[in-house]
C-alpha positions in Angstrom: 0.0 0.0 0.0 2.9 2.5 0.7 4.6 2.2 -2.7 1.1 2.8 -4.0 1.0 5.8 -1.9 3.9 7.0 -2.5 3.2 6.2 -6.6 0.1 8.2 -6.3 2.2 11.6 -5.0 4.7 11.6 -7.5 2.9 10.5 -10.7 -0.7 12.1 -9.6 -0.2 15.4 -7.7 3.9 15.8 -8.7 5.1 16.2 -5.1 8.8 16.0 -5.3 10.9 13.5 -3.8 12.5 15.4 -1.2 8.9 16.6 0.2 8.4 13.2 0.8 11.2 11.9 2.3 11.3 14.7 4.6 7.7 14.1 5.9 8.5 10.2 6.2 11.4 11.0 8.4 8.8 12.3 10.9 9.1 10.3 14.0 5.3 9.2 14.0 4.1 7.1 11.1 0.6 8.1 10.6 -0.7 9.1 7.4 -2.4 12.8 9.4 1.3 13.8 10.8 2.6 13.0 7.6 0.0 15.4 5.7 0.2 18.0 7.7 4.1 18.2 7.2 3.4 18.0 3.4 1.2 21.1 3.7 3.2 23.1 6.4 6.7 22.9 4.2 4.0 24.2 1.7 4.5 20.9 -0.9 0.5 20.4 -0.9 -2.0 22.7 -1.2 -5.7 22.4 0.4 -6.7 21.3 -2.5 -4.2 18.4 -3.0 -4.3 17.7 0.6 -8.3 17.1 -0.1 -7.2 15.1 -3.2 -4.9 12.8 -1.2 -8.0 12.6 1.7 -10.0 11.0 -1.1 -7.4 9.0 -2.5 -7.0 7.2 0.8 -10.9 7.7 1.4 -12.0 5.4 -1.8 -9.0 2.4 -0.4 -10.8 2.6 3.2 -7.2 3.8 4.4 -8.0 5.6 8.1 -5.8 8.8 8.1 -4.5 7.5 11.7 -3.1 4.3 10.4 0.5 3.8 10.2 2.8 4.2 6.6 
């Protein structure tokens, strides 16, 4: 499920590499921490962030499970 994940960012919404290493080398593995670092280093916007909610939404993925 991660590599999909992870597939999804780069190919779907174009979110670079580095964005997303840096929010998986948060210390807590949980898709919500790991979004909100996305949006606070300003690599998603609302509306991807509502995308990627979706996304997660249509696999029955709860934002509080771990990556």
């Amino acid at each position: 499920m991660q590599v999909q994940f992870i597939s999804f960012l780069r190919e779907e919404l174009a979110i670079s590499e580095d964005s997303i290493e840096l929010a998986f080398n948060n210390k807590e593995k949980n898709f919500i921490k790991f979004l909100l670092i996305l949006w606070q280093c300003g690599s998603i916007t609302l509306k991807q962030l509502e995308i990627i909610c979706n996304w997660l939404e249509s696999r029955n993925i709860n934002l509080e499970q771990a990556l």
